[in-house]
N, C-alpha and C positions, 0 to 999 in steps of 0.2 A: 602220334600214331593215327593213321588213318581210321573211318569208320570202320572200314573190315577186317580192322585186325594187323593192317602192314605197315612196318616201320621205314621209314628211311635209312640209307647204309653206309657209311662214306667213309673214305681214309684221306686223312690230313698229311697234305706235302709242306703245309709251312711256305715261308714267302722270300727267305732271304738274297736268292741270289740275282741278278738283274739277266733281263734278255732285251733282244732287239725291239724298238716301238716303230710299228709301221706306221705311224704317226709324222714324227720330225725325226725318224730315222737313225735316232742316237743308237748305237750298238749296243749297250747295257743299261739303258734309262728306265726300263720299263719293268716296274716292280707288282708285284702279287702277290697275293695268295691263294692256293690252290688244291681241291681236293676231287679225287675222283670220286662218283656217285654213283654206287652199286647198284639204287633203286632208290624212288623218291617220291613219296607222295606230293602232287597238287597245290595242298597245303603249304609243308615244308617250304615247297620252293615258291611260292608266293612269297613267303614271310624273309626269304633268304635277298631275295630279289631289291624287297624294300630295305634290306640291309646294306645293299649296293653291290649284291652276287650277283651274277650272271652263267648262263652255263655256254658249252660251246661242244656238242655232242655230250659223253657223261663227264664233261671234264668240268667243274663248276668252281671260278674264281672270282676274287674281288681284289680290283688295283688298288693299289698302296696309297692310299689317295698325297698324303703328306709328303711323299717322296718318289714316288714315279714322276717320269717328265714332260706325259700330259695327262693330268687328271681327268676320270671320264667319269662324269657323274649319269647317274640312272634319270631318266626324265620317263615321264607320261603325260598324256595328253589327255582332257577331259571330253570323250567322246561324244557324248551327250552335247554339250556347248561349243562341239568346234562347228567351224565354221569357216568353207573355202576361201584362200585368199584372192585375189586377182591371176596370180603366178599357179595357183589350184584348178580356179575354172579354165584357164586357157589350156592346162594340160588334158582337162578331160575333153575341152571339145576340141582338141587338135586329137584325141583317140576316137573320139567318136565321128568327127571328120572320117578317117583312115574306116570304121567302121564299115559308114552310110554309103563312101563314095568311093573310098580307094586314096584317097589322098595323101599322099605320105611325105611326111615336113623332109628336109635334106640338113637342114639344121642338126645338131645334137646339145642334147641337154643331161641333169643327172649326174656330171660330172665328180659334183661331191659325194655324191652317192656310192659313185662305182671307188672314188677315193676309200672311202669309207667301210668300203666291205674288202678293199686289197687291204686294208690295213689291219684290217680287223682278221684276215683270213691268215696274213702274214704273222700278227702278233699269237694266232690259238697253235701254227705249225710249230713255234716255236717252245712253248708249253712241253706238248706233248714230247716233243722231244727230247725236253730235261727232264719230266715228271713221268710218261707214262711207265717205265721201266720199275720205276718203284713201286709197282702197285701190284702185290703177291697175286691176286683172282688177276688179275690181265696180263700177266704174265705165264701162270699154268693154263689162263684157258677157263677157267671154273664161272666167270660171270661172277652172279650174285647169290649162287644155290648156296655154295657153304654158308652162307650168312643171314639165311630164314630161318628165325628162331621159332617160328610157328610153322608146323606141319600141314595146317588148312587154308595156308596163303593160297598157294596157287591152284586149290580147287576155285578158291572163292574167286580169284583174280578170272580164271576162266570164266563164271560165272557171268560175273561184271563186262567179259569183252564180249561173248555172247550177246548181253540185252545190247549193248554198244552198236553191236555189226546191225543190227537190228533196227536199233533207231534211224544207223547212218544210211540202211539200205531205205528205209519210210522215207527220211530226208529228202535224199537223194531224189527216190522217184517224186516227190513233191517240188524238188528245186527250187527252194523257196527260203532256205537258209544263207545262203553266200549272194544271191540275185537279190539285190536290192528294189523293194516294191515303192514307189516315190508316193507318200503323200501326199497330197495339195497344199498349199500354203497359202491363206488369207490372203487377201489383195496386198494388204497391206504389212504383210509380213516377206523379208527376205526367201528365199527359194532354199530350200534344203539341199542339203549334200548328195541326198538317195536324189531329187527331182534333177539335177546337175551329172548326175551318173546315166542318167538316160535322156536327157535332154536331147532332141535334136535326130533320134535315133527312130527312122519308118519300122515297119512292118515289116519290111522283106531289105533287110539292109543286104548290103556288095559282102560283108563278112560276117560272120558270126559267132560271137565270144560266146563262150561259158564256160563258167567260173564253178569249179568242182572242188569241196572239203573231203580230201582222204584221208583216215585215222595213218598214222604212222608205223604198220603192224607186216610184219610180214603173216604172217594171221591172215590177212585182208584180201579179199579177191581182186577189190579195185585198185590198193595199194600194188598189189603182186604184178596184175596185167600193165599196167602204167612203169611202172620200175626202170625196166631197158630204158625206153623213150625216155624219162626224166635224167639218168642218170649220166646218158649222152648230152642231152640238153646243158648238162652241168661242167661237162667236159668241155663241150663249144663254148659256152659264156666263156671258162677259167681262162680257156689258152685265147682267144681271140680279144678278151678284154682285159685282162690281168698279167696275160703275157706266158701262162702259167706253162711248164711242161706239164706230156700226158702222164707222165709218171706222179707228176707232185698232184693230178687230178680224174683219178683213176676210178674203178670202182670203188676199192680199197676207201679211199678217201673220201670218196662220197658217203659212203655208209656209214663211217665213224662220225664224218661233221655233222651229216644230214639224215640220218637214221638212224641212229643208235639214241635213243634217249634214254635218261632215268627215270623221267616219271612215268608212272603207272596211270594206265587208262581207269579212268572213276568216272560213277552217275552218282548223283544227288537228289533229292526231290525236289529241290528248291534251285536245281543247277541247269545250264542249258541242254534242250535235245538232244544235241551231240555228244553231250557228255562235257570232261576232263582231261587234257592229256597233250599230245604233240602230233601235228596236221600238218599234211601239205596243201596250200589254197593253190589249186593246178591252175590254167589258163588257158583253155584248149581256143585256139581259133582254127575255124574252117576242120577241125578235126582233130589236130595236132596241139601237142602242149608248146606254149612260143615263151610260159614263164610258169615260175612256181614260187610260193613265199611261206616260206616254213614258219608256222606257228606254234607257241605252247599257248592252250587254254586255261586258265587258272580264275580260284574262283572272283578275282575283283578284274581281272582284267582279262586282254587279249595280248600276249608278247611277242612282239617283231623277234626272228629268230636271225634271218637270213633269206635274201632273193639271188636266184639266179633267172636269165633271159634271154633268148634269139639274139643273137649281135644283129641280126638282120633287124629290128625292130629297135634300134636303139634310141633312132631319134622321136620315139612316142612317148617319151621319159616315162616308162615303166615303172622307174621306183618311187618315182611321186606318184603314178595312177593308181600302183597296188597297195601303197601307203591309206592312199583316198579310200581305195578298194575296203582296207582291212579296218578305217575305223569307221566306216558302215556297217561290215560284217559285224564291230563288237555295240553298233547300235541297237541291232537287230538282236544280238543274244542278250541284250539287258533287257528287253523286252519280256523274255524268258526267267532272267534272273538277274533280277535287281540291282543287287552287290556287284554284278561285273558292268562296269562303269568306265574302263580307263583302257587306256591306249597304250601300251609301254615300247617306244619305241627305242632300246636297248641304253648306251651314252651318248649323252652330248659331252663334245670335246671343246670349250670354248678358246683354249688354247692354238689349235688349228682351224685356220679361217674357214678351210673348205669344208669342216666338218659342223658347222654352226646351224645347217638347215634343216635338223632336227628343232630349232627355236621355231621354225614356221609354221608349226601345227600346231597352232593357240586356243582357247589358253591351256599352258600347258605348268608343270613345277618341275622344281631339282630336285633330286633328295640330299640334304644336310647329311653332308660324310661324318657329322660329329655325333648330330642331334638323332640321325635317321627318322626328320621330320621333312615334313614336303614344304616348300616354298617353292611361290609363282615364279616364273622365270623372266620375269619383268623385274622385279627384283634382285634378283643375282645379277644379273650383267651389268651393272655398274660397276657390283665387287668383283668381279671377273676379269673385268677391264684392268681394274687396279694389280691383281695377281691371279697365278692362272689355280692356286690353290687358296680355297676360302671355305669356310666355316657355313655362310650361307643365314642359318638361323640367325635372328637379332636377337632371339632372346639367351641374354647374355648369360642367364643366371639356367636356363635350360640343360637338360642333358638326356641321356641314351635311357628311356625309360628301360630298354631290357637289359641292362647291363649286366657285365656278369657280378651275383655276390655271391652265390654257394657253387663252388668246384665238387665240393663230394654229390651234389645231387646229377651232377651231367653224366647221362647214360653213353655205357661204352657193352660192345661187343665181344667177350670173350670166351675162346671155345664153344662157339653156338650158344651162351647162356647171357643174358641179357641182364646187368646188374649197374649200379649208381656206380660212381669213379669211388668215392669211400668207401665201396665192397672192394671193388679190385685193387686197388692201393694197399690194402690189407691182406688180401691174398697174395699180393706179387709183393714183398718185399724184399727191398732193394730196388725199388723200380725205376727207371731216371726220367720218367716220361711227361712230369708232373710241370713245366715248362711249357712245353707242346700242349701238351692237353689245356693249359691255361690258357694259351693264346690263342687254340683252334674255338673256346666256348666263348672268350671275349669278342671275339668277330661275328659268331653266328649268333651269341646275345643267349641269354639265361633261359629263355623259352625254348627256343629251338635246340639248346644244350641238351634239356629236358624232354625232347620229343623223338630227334633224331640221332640214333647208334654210332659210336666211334668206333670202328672197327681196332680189338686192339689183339696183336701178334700172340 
């Protein structure tokens, strides 16, 4: 449970049956597990994340890792300690070239990138369309109202987006959060990532970027005014680079992948300006937005959500510059708040070559699909090499500190009343659900069992 009282909400779909991997393309290779998220605090989905969840609008799942047919382990990057590689700095000053002068490479790059997010975009279409049916509130309509078991959430919640609009409007007019301010570096020290971000960049450059955080809220004024403009913007990257029909990238569809979040907007005192929650980092050049990079903020890190981009501007490889872009941004908020440290830049899939350039943002770790402990990823790729699914951890005698051991303590959702699975199992007898419910608490691990409501019929 969150500070103010709100719980996380979810109904478990279970993982059994395979769909297509936009991957290597196998037609039923690609296994999961999968539950929609009615609402979710921050927290939660931090803790979910390092368990090797991911969400994809409120659809939040985690591959099979042992039996899907490309394992995609969770990585991050220590933001603090990265540091551009050669193939890093040439992208920024081949943007900031295009800035100062106009110059625009004819080359194209990114390729894994744009691989990367068709795959990714293709393997969530497909989700939804075996799962979201099952899911009784998205089906009537009802959202996550039936399932507030406390009456003073959503005063409180208003509360919270209130101070939120507030800070983000102080921000804002400040500009001083998402612009990277450089440093100076010792003679004798390397040039930093902020000093490399602006490098090379006059006074009165030919164009003018700025780089805008909007809360994810239809609430939001900035969000609201921006909307049209992004959601077009999303429309042109899909079909001009993905191939996509307007139908399969419509408004509809933007809204569900790229708007619709579970987690709930939270402040902390010990947490950034900004707050907690899901951002779009906009990219307005010359006035116009040419790219956007959906974020969730949480508290140890920053997560890569999703980019979309101008095909016009393609050869400025945008996903490595708004890559660059976002783990400055989360240098800048550890500043603020210490604990946020890391860079999550969704899976790496070492299985597929073109998806491996997530290893280039160093140093960076795996997470151990057994242990859900972090190793360097200098490390793993040996055992990678060897097979495309691995254990990771050496320590052999290791294991899943949350694992699950009490089933009657994991909170479930019944009839608006909020009670341990030993209450309900008692109540519903005959129940057959005791399976399911074992497998959904073993995955999200004996803490998170405990904190976050299984929605039950």
């Amino acid at each position: 449970m969150a500070a103010g009282g709100s719980y996380s909400i979810v109904e478990y779909f279970g993982g059994d049956g395979g769909y297509r991997c936009g991957y290597c393309k196998h037609e039923n290779g690609n296994f999961s597990h999968g539950m929609w998220s009615h609402t979710m605090t921050v927290q939660d989905y931090q803790d979910l994340i390092d368990r090797g969840w991911r969400r994809s609008g409120k659809y939040v799942y985690k591959p099979l890792m042992n039996k899907t047919c490309c394992p995609q382990y969770t990585i991050r990057c220590h933001a603090l300690n990265f540091h551009p590689s050669k193939t890093h700095k040439k992208t920024l000053k081949k943007v900031n070239r295009f800035l100062s002068k106009g110059e625009m490479p004819v080359e194209r790059h990114d390729e894994g990138l744009e691989g990367e997010m068709s795959a990714s975009l293709e393997s969530r279409r497909d989700f939804f369309q075996k799962h979201e049916k099952k899911s009784v509130f998205l089906i009537l309509g009802k959202g996550a109202d039936p399932s507030r078991p406390l009456c003073q959430k959503a005063k409180d919640m208003r509360k919270e987006r209130q101070l939120q609009k507030e800070q983000q409007k102080q921000q804002e007019a400040e500009s001083s959060s998402v612009n990277p301010v450089p440093s100076k570096s010792s003679s004798n020290q390397p040039k930093s990532l902020e000093e490399f971000i602006t490098e090379f960049l006059p006074n009165d450059p030919l164009h003018r970027l700025e780089v805008r955080l909007v809360p994810v809220s239809f609430e939001d004024p900035d969000f609201l005014v921006s909307y049209e403009q992004s959601a077009a913007l999303y429309a042109r990257y899909q079909t001009t680079v993905h191939g996509d029909s307007l139908y399969e990238c419509g408004e509809s569809e933007f809204k569900r992948f790229l708007c619709d979040s579970p987690l709930e907007a939270e402040t902390a005192p010990d947490g950034p300006d900004v707050g907690y929650g899901s951002f779009h980092q906009q990219y307005w050049l010359d006035g116009r937005i040419v790219a956007v990079g959906v974020l969730d903020i949480l508290p140890s890190c920053v997560s890569s959500v999703y980019l979309y981009y101008h095909p016009e501007f393609s050869s400025l490889s945008l996903g490595t510059y708004s890559a660059l872009r976002e783990i400055a941004f989360t240098r800048q908020l550890q500043q603020q708040s210490p604990k946020l440290a890391y860079y999550y830049l969704g899976f790496y899939v070492h299985s597929c070559p073109k998806m491996r350039y997530k290893g280039q943002y160093r140093p960076s770790d795996l997470l151990c699909p057994e242990t859900y402990t972090w190793v360097s990823i200098e490390r793993c790729i040996p055992r990678l090499e060897i097979s495309a699914y691995s254990r990771l951890s050496e320590n052999a005698q290791g294991g899943d500190a949350c694992a699950l051991k009490e089933l009657g303590r994991v909170l479930v959702l019944h009839r608006r009343t909020v009670m341990p699975y030993a209450a309900y199992a008692r109540k519903r007898k005959g129940s057959n659900d005791e399976k399911e419910v074992e497998q959904y608490a073993s995955l999200v691990g004996q803490t998170c069992a405990e904190k976050i409501l299984l929605y039950r019929a």
